[in-house]
N, C-alpha and C positions, 0 to 999 in steps of 0.2 A: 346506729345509735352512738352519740358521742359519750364519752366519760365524764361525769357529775365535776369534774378537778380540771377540765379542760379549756385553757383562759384564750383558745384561739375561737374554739367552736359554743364552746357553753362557759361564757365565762360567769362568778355567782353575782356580781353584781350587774347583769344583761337579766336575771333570770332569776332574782329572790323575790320581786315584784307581790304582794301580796294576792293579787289576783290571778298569778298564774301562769300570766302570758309573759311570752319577751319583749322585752322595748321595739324591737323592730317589728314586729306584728304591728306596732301603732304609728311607726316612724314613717314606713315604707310610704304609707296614704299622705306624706305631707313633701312639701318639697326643703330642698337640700338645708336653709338656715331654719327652717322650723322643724324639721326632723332634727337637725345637729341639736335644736336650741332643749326640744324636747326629751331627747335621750341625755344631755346633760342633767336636766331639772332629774329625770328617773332614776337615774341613778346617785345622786349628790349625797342621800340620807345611807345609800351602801356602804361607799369607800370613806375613806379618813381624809377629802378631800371638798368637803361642804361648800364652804366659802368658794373656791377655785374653782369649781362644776358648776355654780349658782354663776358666777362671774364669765364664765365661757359660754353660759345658755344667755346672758344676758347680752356677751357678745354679740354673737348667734343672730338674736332678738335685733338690736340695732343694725344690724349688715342688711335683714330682713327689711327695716322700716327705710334705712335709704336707698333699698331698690323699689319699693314701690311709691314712695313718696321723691326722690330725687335727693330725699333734703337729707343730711347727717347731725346727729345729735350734737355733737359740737356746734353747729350751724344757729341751731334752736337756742341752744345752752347761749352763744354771743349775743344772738338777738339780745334773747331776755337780760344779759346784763349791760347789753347798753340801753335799754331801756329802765331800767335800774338805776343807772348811772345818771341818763337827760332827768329822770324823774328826781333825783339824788342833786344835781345842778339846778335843776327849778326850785325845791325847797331851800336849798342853800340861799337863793337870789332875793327869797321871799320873806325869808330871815333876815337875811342882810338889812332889806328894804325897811322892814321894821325897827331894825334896832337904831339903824341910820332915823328913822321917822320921830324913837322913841330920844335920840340924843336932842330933837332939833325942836320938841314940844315940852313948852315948859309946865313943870310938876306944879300942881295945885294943892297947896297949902291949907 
């Protein structure tokens, strides 16, 4: 039996879980970055470390989606702003074209 104070074997934020159980009881069934991602999210509302545990499960999370997808969040994230950007350059042109249109027709009186 370990000691209730023991932060190698029973540490309390493994183990205040309102249900009962230890994170690893639910970790063990998943593999390494959703275990990691999971036992971060578990624990984030224990320690005085919210934001930073929420931030490494989210880590976690993304290492997960570019091994099974290939692709990295960064990757996705470029896409979508150069596409942002052509879409951002086509308004621009279509603008342009009209104000050029609106110099060259004359105003009715």
């Amino acid at each position: 039996m370990h000691a209730n104070n023991d932060q190698v074997n029973n540490p309390p934020h493994y183990t205040a879980h309102p249900s009962g159980i230890e994170c690893i009881q639910v970790t063990e069934y998943f593999n390494f970055n959703l275990g990691n991602a999971i036992k971060y999210i578990w624990r984030s509302a224990l320690k005085n470390s919210l934001a930073e545990d929420l931030k490494k499960a989210r880590w976690y999370l993304s290492r997960e989606l570019k091994r099974i997808t290939g692709q990295d969040e960064a990757d996705d994230i470029a896409k979508e702003l150069a596409a942002l950007k052509a879409r951002n350059q086509h308004l621009e042109l279509m603008f342009q074209a009209k104000r050029e249109a609106e110099k060259t027709t004359p105003a009715l009186n």
